[in-house]
N, CA, C and O atoms as CSV, one atom per row, in Angstrom:
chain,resi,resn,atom,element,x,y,z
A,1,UNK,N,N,-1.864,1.516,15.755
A,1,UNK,CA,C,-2.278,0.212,15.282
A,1,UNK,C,C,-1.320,-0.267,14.198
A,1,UNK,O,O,-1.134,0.572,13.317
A,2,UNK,N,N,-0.771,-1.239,14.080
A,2,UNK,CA,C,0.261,-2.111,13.190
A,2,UNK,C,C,-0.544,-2.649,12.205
A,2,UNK,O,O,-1.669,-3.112,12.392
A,3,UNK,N,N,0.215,-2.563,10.849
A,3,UNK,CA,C,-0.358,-2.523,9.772
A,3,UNK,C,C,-0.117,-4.428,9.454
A,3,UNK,O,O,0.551,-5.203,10.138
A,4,UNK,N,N,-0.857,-4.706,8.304
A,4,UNK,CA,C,-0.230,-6.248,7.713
A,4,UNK,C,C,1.072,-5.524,7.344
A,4,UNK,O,O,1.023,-4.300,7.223
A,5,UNK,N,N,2.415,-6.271,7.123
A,5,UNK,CA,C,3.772,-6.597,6.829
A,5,UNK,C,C,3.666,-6.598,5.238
A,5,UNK,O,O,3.131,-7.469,4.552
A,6,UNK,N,N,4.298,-5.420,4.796
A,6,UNK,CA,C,4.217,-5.778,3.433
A,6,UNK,C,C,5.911,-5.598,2.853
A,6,UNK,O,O,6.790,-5.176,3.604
A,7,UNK,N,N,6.133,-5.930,1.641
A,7,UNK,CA,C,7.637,-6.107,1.002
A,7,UNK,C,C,8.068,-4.830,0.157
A,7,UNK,O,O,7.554,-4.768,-0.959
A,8,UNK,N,N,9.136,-3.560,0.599
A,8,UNK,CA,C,9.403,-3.004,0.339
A,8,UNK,C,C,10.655,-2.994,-0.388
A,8,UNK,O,O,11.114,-4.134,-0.456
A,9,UNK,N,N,11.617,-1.824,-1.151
A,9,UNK,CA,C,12.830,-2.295,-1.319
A,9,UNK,C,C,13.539,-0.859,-1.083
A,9,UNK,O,O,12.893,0.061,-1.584
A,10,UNK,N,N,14.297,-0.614,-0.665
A,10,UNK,CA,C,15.281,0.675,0.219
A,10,UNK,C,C,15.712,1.232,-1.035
A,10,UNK,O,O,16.017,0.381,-1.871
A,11,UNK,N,N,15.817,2.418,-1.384
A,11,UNK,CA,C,16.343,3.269,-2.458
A,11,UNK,C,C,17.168,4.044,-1.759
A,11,UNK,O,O,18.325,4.098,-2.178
A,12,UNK,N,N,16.820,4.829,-0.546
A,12,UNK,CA,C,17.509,5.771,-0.023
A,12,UNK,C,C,17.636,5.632,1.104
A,12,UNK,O,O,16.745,4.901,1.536
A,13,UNK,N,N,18.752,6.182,2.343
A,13,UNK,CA,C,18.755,6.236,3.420
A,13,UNK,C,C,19.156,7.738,3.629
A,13,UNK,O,O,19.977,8.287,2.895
A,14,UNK,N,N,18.664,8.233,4.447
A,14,UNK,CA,C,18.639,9.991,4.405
A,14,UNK,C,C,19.318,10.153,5.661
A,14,UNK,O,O,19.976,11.182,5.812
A,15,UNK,N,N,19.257,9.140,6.767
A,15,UNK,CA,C,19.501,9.765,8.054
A,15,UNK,C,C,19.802,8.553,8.914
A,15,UNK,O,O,19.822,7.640,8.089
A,16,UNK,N,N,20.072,7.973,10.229
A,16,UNK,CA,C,20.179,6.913,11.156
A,16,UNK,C,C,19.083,6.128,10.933
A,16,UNK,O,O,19.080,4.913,10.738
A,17,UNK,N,N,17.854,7.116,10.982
A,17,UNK,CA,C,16.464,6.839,11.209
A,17,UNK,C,C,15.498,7.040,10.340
A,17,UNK,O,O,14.314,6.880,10.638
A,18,UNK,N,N,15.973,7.474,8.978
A,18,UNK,CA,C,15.324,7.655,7.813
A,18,UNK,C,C,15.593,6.374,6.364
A,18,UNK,O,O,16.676,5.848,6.111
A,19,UNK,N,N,14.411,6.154,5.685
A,19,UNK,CA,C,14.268,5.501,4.507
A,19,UNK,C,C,13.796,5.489,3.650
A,19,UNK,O,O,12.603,5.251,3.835
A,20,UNK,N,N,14.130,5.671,2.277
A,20,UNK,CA,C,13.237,5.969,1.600
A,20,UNK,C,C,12.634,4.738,0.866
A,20,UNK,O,O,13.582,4.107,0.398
A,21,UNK,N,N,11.426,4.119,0.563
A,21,UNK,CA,C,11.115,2.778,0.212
A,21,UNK,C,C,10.188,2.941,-1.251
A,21,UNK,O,O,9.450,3.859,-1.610
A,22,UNK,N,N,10.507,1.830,-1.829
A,22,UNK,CA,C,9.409,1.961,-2.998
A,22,UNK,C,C,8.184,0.770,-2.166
A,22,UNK,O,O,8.742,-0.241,-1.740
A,23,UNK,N,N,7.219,0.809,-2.017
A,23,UNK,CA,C,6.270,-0.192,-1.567
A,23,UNK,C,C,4.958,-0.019,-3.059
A,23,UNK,O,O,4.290,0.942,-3.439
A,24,UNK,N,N,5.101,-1.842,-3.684
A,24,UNK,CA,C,3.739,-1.448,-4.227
A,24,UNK,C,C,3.671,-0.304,-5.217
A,24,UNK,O,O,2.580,0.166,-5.539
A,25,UNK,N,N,4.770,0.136,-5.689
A,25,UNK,CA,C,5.131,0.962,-6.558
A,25,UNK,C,C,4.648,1.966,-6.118
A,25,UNK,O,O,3.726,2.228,-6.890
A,26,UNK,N,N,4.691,2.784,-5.274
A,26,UNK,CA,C,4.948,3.861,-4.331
A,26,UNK,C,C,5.958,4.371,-3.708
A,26,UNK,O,O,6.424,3.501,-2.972
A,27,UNK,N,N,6.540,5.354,-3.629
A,27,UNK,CA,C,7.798,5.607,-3.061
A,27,UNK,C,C,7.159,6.446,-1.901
A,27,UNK,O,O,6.300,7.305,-2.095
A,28,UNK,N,N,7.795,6.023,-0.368
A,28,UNK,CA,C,7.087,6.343,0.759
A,28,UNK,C,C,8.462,6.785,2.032
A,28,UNK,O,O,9.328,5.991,2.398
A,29,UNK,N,N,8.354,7.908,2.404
A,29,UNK,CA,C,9.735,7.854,3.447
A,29,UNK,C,C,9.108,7.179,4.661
A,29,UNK,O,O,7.956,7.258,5.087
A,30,UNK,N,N,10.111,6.524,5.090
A,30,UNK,CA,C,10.069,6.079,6.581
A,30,UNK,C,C,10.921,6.297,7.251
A,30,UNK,O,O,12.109,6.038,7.058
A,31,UNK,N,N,10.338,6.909,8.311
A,31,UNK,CA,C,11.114,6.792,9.828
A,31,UNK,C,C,10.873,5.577,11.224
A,31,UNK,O,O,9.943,5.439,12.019
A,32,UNK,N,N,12.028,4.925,11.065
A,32,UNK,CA,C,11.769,3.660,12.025
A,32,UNK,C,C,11.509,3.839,12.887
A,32,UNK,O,O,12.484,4.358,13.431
A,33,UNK,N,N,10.743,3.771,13.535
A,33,UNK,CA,C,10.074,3.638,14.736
A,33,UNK,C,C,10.399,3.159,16.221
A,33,UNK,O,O,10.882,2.052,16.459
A,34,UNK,N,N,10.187,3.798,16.879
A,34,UNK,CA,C,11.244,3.601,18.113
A,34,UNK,C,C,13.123,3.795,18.336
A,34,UNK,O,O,14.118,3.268,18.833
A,35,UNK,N,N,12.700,4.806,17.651
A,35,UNK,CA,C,14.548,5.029,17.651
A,35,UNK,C,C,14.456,6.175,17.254
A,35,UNK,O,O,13.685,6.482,16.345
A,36,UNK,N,N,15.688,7.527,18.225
A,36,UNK,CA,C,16.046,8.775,17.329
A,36,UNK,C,C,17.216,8.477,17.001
A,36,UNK,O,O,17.743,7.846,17.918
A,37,UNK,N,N,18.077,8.661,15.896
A,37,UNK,CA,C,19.429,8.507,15.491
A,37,UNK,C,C,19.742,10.351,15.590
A,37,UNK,O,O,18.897,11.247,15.563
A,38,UNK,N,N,20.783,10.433,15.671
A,38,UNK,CA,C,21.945,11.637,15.918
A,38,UNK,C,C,21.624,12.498,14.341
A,38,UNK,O,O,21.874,12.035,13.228
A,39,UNK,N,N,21.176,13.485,14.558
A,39,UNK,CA,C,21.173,14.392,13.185
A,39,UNK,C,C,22.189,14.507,12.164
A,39,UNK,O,O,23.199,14.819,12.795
A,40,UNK,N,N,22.342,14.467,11.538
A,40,UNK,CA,C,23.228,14.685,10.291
A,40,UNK,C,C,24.594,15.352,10.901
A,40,UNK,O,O,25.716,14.852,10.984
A,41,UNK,N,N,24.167,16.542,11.266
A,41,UNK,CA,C,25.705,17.730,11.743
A,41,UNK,C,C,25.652,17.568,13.094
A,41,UNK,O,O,25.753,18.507,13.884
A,42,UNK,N,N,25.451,16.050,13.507
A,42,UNK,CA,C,25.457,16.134,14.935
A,42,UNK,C,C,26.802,15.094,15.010
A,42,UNK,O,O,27.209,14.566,13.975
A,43,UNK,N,N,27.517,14.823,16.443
A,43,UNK,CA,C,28.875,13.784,16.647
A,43,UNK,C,C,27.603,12.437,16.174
A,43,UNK,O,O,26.423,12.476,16.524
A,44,UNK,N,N,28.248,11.310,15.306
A,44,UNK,CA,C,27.883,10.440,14.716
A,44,UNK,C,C,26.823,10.640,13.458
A,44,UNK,O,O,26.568,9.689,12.718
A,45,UNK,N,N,26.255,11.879,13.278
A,45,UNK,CA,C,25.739,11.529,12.544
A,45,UNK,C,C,25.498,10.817,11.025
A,45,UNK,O,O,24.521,10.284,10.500
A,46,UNK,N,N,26.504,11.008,10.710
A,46,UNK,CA,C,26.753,10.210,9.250
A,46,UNK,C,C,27.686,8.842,9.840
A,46,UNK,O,O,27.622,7.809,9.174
A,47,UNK,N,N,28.161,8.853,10.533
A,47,UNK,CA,C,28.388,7.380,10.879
A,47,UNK,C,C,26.691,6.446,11.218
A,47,UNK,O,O,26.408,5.332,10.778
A,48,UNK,N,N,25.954,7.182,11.957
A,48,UNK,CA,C,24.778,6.586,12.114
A,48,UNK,C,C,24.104,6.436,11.015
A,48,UNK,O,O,23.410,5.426,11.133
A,49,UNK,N,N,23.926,7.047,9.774
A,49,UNK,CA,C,23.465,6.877,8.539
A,49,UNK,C,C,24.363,6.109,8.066
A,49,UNK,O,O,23.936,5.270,7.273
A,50,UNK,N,N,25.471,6.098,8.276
A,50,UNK,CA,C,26.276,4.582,7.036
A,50,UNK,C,C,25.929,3.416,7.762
A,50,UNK,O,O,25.777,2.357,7.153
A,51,UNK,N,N,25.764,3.493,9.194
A,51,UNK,CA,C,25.072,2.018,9.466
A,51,UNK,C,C,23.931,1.914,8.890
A,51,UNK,O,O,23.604,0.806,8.465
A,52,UNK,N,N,23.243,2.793,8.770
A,52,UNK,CA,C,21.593,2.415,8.135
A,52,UNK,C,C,21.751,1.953,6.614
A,52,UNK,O,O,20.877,1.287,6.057
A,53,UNK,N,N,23.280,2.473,5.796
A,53,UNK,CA,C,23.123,2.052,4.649
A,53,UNK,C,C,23.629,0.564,4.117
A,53,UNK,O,O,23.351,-0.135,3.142
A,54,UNK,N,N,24.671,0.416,5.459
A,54,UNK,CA,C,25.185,-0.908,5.416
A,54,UNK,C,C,23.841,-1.629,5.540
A,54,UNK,O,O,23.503,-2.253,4.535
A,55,UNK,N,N,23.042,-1.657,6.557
A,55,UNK,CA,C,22.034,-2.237,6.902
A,55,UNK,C,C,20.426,-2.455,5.678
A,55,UNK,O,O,19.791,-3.415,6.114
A,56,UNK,N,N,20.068,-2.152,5.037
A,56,UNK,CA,C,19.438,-1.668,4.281
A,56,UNK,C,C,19.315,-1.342,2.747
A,56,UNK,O,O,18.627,-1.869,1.872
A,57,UNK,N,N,20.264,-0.235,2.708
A,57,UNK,CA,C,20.113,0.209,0.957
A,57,UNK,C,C,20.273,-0.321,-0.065
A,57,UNK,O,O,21.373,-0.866,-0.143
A,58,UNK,N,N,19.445,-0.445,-1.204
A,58,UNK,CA,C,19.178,-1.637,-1.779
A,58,UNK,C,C,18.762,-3.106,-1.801
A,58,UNK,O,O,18.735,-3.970,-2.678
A,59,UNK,N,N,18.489,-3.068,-0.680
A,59,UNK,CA,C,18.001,-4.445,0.119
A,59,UNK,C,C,15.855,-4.612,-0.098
A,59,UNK,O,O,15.045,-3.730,-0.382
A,60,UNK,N,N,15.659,-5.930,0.162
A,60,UNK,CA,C,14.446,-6.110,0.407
A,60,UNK,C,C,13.860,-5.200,1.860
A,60,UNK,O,O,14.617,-5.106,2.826
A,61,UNK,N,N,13.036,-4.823,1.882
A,61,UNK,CA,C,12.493,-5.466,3.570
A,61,UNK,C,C,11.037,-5.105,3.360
A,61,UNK,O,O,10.330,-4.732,2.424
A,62,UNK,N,N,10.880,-5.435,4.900
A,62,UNK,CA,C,9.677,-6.157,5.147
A,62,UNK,C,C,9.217,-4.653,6.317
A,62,UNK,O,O,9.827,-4.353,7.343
A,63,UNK,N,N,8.261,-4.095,5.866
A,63,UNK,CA,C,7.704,-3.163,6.764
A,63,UNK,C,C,6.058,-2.889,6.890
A,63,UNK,O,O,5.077,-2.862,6.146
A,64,UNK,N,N,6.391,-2.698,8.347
A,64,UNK,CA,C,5.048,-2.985,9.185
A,64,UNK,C,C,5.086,-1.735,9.775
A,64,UNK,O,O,5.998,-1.354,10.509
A,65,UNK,N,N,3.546,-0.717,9.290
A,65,UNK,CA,C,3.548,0.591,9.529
A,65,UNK,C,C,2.886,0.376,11.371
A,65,UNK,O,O,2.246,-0.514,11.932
A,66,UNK,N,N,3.288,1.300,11.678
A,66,UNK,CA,C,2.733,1.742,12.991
A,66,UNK,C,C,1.531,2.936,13.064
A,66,UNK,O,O,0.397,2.816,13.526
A,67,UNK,N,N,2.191,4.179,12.423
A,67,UNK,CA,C,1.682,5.644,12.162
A,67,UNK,C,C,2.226,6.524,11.331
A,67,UNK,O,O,2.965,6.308,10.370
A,68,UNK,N,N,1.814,7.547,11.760
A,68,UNK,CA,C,2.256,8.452,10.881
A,68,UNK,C,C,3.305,9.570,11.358
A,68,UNK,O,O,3.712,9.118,12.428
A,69,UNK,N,N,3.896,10.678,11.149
A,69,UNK,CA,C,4.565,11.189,12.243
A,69,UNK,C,C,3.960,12.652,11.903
A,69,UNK,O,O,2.937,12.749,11.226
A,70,UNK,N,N,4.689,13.861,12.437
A,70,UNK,CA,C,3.905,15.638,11.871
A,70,UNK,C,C,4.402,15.970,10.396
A,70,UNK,O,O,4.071,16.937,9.710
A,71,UNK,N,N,5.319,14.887,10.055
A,71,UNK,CA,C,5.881,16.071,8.967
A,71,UNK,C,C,5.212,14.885,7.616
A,71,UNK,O,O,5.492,15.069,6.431
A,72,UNK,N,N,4.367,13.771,8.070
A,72,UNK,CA,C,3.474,13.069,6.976
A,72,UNK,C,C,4.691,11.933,6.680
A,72,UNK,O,O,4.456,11.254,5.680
A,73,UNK,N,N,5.872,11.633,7.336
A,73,UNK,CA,C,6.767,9.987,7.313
A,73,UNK,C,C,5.558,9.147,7.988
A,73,UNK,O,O,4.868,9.515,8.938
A,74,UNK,N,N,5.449,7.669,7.116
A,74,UNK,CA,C,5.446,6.829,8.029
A,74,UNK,C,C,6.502,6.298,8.964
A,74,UNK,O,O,7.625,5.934,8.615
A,75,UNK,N,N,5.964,6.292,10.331
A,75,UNK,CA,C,6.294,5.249,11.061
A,75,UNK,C,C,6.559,3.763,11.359
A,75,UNK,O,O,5.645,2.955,11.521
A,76,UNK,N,N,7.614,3.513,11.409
A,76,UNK,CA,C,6.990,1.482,10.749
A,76,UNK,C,C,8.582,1.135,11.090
A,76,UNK,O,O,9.622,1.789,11.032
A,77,UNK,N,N,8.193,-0.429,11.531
A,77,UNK,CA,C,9.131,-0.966,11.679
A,77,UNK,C,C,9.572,-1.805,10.587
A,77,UNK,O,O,8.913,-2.358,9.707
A,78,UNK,N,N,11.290,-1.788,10.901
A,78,UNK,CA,C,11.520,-1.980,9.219
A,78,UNK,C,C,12.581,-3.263,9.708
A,78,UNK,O,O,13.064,-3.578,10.795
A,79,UNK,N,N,12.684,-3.875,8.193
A,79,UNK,CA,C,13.419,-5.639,8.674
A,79,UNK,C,C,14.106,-5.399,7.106
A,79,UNK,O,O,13.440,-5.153,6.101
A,80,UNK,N,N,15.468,-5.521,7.152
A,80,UNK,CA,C,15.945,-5.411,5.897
A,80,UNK,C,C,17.186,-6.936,6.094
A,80,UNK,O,O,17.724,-7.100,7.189
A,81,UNK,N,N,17.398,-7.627,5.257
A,81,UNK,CA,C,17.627,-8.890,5.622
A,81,UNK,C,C,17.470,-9.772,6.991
A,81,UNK,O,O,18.355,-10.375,7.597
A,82,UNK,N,N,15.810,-9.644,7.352
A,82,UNK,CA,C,15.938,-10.750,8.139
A,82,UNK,C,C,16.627,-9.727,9.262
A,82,UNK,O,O,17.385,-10.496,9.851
A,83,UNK,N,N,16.774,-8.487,9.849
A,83,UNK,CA,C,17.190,-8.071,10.860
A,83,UNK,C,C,16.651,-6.546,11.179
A,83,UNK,O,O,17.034,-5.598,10.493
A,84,UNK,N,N,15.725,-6.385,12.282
A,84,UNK,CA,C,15.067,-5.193,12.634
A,84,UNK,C,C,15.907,-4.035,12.739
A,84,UNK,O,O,16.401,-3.903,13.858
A,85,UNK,N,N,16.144,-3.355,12.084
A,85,UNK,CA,C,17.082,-2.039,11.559
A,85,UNK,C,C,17.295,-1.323,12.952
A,85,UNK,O,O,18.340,-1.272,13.601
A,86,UNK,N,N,16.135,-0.815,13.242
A,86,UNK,CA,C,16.269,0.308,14.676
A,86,UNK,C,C,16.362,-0.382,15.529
A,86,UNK,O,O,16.058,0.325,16.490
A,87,UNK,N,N,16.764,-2.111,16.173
A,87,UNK,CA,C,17.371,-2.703,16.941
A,87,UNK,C,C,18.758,-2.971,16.566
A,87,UNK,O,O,19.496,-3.104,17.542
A,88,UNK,N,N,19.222,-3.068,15.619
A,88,UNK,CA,C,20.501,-3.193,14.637
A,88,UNK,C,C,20.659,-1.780,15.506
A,88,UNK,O,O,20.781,-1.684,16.727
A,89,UNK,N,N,20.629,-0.968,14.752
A,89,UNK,CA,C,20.833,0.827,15.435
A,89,UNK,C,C,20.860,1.294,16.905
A,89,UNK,O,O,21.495,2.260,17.326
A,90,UNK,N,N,20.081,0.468,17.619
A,90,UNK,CA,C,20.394,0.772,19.112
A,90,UNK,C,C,22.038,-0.290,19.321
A,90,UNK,O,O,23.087,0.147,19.795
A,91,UNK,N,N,21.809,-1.680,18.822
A,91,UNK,CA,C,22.854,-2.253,19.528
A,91,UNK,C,C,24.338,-1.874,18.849
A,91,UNK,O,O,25.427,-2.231,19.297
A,92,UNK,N,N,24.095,-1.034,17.614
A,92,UNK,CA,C,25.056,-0.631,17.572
A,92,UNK,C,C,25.720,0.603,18.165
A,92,UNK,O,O,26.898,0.817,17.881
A,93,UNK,N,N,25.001,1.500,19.032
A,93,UNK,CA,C,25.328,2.448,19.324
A,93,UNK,C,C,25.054,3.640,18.488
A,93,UNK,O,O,25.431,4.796,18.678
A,94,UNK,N,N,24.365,3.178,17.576
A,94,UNK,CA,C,23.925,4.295,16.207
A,94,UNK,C,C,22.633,5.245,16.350
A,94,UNK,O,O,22.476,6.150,15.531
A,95,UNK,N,N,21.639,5.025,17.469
A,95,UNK,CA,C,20.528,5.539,17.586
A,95,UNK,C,C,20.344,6.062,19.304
A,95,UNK,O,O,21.348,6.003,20.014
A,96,UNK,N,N,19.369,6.432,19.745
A,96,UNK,CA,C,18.831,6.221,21.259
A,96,UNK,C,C,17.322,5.782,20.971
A,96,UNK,O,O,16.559,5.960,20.022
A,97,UNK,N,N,17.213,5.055,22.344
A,97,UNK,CA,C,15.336,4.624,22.105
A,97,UNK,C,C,14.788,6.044,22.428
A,97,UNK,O,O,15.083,6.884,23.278
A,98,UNK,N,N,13.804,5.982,21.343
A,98,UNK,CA,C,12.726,7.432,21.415
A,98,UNK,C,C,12.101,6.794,22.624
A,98,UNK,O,O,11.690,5.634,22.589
A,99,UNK,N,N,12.028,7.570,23.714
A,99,UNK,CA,C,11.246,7.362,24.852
A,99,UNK,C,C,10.104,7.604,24.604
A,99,UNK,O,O,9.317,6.668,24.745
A,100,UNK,N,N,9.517,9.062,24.097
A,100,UNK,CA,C,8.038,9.040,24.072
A,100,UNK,C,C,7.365,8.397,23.114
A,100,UNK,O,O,6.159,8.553,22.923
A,101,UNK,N,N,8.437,7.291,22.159
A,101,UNK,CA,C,7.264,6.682,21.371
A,101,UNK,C,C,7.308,4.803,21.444
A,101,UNK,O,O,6.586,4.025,20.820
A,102,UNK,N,N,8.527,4.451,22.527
A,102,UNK,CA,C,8.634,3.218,22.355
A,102,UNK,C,C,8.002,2.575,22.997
A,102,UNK,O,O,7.528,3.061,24.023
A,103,UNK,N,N,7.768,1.352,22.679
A,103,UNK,CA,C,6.959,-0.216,23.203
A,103,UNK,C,C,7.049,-1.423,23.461
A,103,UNK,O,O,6.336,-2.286,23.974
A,104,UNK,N,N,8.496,-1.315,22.824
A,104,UNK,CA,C,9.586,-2.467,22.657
A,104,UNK,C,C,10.561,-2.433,24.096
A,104,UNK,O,O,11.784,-2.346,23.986
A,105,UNK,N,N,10.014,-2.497,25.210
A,105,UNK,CA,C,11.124,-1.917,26.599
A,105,UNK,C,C,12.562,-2.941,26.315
A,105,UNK,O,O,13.536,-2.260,26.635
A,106,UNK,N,N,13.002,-4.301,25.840
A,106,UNK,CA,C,14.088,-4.744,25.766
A,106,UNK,C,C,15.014,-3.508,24.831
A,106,UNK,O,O,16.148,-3.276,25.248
A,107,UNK,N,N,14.645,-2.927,23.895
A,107,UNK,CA,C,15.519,-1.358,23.464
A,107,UNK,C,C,16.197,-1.152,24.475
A,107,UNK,O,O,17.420,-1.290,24.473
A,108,UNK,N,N,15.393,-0.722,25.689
A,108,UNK,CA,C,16.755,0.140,26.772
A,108,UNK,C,C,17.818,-0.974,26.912
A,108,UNK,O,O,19.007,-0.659,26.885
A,109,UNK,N,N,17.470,-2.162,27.050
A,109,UNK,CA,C,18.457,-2.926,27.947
A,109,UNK,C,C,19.400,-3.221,26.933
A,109,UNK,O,O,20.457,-3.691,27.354
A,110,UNK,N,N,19.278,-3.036,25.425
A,110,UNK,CA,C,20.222,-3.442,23.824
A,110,UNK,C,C,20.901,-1.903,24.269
A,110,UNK,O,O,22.046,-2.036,24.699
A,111,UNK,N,N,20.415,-0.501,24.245
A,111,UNK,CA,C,21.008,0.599,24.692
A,111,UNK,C,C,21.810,0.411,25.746
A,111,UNK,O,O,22.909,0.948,25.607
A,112,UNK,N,N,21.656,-0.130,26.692
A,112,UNK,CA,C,22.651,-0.194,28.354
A,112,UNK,C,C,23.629,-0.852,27.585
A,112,UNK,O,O,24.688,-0.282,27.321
A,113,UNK,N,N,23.396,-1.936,27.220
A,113,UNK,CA,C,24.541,-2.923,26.277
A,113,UNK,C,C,25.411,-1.792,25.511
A,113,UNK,O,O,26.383,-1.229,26.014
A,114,UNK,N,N,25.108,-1.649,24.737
A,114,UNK,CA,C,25.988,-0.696,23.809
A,114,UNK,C,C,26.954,0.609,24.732
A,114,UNK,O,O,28.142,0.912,24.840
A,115,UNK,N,N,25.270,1.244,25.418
A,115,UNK,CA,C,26.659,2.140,26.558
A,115,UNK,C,C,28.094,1.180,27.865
A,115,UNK,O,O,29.189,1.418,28.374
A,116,UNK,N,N,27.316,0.368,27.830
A,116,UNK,CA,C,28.565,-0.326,28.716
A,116,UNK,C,C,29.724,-0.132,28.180
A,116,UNK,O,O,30.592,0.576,28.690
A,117,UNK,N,N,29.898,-1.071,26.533
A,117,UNK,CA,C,30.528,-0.980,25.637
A,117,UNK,C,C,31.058,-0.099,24.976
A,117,UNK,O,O,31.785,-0.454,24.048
A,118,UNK,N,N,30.895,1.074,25.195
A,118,UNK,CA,C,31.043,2.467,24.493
A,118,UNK,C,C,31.201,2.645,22.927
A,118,UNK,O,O,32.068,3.098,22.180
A,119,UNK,N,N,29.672,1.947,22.759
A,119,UNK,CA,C,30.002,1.672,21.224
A,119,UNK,C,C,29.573,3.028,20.301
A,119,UNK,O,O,29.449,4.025,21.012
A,120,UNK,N,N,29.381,3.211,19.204
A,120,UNK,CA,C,29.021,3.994,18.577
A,120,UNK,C,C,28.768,5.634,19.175
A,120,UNK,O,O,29.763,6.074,19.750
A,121,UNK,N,N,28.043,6.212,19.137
A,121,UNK,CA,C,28.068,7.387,19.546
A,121,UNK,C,C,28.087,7.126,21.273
A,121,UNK,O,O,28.162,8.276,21.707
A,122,UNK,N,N,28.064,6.429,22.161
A,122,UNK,CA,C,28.567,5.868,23.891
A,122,UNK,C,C,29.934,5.886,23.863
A,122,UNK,O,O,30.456,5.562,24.930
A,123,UNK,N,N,30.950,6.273,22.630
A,123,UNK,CA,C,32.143,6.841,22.991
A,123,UNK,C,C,32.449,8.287,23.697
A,123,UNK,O,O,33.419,8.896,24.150
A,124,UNK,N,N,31.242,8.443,23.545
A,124,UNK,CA,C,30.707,9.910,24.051
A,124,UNK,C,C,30.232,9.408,25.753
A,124,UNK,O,O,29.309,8.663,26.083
A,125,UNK,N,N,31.383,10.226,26.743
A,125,UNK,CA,C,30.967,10.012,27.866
A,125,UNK,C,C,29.255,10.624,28.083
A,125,UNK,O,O,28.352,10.164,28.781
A,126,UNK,N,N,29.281,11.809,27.192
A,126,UNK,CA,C,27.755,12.641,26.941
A,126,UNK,C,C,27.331,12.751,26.056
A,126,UNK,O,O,27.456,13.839,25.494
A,127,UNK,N,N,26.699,11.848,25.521
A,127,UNK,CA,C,26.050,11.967,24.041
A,127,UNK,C,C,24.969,12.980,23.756
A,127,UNK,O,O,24.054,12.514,24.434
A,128,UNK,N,N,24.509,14.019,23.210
A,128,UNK,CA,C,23.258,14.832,22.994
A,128,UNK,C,C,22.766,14.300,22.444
A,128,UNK,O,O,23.211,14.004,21.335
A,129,UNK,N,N,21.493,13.828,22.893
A,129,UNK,CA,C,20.269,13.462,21.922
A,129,UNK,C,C,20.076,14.743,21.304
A,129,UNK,O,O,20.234,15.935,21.566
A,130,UNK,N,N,19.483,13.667,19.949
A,130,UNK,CA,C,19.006,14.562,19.198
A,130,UNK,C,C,17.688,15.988,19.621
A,130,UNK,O,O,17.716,17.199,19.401
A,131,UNK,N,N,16.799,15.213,20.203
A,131,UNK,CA,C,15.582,16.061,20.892
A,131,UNK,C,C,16.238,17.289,21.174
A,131,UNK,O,O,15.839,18.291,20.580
A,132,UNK,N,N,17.227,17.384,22.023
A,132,UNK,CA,C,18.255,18.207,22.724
A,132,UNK,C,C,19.048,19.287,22.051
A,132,UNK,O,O,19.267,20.466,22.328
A,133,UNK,N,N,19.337,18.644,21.262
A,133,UNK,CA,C,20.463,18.826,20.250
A,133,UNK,C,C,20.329,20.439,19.739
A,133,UNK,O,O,21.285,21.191,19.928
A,134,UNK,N,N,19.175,20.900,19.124
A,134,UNK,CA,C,19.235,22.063,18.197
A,134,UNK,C,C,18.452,22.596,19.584
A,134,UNK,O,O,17.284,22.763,19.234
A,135,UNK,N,N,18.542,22.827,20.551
A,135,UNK,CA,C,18.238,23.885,21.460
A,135,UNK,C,C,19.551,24.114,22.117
A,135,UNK,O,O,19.645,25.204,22.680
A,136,UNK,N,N,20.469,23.419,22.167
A,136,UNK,CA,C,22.076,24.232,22.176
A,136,UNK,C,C,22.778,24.293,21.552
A,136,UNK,O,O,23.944,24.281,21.949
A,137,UNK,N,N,22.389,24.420,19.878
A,137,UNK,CA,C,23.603,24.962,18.765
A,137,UNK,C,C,23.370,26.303,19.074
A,137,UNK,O,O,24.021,27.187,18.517
């Protein structure tokens, strides 16, 4: 269930897909929702986090929780000038759509876009998702 939209401001970006927000004078991590970005020690991963910081850090935004996730992040979609971050992140080639959690189906077709293009981590004829990822290091 989607929360009212409330006004956050970005302190940290930890990951593609990570944020850290003060909301309401609360400091709350978020993970955007509908998107896995490439792990840290994975190919892109800190390129996928400097897009999130270009995008974001220090910025306003506007976030609208979804849930919660196992490790106690909210879930929530996040808008940091006026532009949905984890759609920013797919069309840049910086993320993949989380399949088992998305709802947004135009994602795949911003993803096909980007792989056509071989943008961001789609320079990778085989990109490892993350899911993937730490069951063959």
């Amino acid at each position: 269930m989607l929360s009212t939209p409330i006004l956050c401001f970005i302190i940290a970006v930890l990951s593609g897909d990570i944020v850290v927000a003060n909301c309401d004078h609360h400091q709350i991590v978020i993970r955007i929702a509908e998107i896995d970005a490439p792990e840290k020690r994975q190919d892109f991963g800190l390129s996928s986090r400097q897009s999130l910081v270009e995008l974001c850090l220090y910025k306003n935004a506007e976030v609208v929780k979804k849930t919660e996730d196992n490790f106690g992040h909210t879930v929530a979609y996040v808008k940091c000038s006026g532009k949905n971050a984890g759609t920013e992140q797919i069309k840049r080639g910086m993320a993949w759509v989380f399949d088992k959690y998305v709802t947004n189906t135009e994602l795949y077709t911003l993803q096909e876009q980007a792989k056509s293009e071989h943008k961001g981590l789609w320079e990778n004829p085989a990109p490892i998702p993350p899911w993937e990822w730490p069951k063959i290091e």
